[in-house]
C-alpha positions in Angstrom: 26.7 -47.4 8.3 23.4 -48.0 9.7 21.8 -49.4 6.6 24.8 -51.8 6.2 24.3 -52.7 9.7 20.3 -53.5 9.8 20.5 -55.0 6.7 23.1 -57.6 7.6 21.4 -58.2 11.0 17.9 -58.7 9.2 20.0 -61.2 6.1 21.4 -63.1 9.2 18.5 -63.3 11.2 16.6 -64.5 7.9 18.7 -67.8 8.6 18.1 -68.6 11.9 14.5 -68.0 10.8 14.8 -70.3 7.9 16.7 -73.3 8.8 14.6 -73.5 12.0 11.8 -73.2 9.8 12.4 -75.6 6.6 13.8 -77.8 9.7 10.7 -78.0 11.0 8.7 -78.2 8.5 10.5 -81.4 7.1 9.7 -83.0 10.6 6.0 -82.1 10.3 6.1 -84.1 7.0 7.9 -87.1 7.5 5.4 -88.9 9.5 1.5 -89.5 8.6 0.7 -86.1 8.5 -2.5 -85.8 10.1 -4.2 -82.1 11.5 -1.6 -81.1 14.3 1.3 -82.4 11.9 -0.5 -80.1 9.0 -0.9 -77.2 10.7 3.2 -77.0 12.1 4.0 -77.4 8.5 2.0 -74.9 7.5 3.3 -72.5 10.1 6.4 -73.3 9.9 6.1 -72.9 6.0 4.7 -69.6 6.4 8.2 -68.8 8.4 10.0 -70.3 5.8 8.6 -67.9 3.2 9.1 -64.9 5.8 12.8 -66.1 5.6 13.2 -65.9 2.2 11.7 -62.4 2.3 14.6 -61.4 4.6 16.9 -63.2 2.5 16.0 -61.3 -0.8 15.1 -58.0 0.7 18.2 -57.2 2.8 20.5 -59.6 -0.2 19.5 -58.0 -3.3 20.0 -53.9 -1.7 23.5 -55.2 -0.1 24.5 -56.8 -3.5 23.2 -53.9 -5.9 23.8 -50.7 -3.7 27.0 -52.1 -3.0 26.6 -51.4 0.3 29.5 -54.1 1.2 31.5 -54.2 -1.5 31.4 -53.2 -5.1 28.8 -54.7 -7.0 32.2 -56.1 -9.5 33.6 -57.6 -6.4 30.7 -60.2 -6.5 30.3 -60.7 -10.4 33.7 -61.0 -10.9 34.2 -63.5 -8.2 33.6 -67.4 -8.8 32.3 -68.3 -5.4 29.5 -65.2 -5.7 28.3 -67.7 -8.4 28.5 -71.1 -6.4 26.8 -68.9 -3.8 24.3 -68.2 -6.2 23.4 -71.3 -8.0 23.3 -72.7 -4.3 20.7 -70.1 -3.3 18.8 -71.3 -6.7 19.0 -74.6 -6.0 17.5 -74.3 -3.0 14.8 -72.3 -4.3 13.9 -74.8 -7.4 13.7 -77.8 -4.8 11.3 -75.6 -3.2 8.9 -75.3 -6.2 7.5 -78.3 -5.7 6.2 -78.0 -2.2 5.6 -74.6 -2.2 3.4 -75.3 -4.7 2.0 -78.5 -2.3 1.4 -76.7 0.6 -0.3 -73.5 -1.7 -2.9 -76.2 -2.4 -3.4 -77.4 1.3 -3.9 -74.3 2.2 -6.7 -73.7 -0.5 -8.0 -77.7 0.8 -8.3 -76.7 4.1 -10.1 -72.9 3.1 -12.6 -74.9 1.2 -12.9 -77.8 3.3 -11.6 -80.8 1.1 -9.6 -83.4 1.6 -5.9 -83.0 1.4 -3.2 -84.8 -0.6 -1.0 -85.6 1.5 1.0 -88.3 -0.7 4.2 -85.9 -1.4 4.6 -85.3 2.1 7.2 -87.7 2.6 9.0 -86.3 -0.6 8.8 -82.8 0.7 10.3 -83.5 4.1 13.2 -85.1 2.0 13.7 -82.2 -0.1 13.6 -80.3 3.3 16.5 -82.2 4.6 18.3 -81.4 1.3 17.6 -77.8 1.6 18.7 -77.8 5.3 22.1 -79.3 3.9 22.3 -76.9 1.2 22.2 -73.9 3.3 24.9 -75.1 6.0 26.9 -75.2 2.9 25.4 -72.1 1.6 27.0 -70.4 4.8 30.3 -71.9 4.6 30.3 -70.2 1.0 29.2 -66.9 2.0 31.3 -66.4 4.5 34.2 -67.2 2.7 33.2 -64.8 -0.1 33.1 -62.6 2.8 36.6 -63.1 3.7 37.8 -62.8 0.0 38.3 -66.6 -0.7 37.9 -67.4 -4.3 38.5 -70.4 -5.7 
C-alpha cells in the first residue's frame, strides 16, 4: 500500500515537473537565445529530463509489478496502447533537441560558439510536447477509470 502510494505521488509529481519544465524550456527558445535565455533552457532541460526519470521509474514498477492492476489489464487494453504510443511520441520529438542541447552543453564546457539555429524548432516541438501530454493525461486517466475504446 505504501509502495503504490509513493510511486503514484512521485509519477504525478513527474508531471507537474515536466510540463512546467518543457513549458519553459520552449519559452527560453523561441526568442534570440542569447546567455540568460540559454542557461533557463538548460535548467529547465535538465528538469525536464528529471521528469522523465520520475515518469519511467515510478511507470515501468506500477505497470510490471502490477502494483495497480494486473499487468493483462494494460496489454489487453487499447487505450494502454494510445497511451503509449503518446508517451513515445513525445519522446521521439524529443530526440532532436535533446540531442541539441547535449551539444550546447559540451559548447559551453569547451567554450565555443553555440548553434543556436534550431532553437526556434525546438521551442515548437516544445509546444507540441506540452499538447501531447495534456492529452496524454486525459488518456491516462481514463485508462484509470476503465474507459476503453
Amino acid at each position: 500500500m505504501l509502495l503504490r502510494w509513493l510511486l503514484a505521488s512521485l509519477h504525478l509529481l513527474g508531471l507537474g515537473i515536466g510540463l512546467g519544465a518543457i513549458w519553459v524550456r520552449s519559452r527560453a527558445l523561441a526568442g534570440a537565445p542569447d546567455p540568460a535565455c540559454v542557461r533557463r533552457a538548460l535548467r529547465a532541460d535538465a528538469w525536464w529530463g528529471v521528469a522523465a526519470l520520475l515518469w519511467l521509474g515510478t511507470g515501468l514498477p506500477r505497470l510490471l509489478l502490477g502494483l495497480e492492476k494486473p499487468v493483462d489489464y494494460y496489454f489487453g487494453g487499447r487505450i494502454f496502447w494510445l497511451k503509449l504510443g503518446l508517451f513515445t511520441l513525445v519522446f521521439l520529438l524529443e530526440l532532436g533537441p535533446m540531442v541539441g542541447l547535449t551539444l550546447w552543453r559540451i559548447a559551453l564546457k569547451r567554450g565555443t560558439p553555440l548553434d543556436t539555429r534550431k532553437a526556434a524548432q525546438w521551442a515548437t516541438t516544445g509546444r507540441v510536447q506540452v499538447a501531447l501530454i495534456v492529452v496524454l493525461v486525459f488518456v491516462a486517466t481514463a485508462m484509470a477509470r476503465g474507459f476503453d475504446f
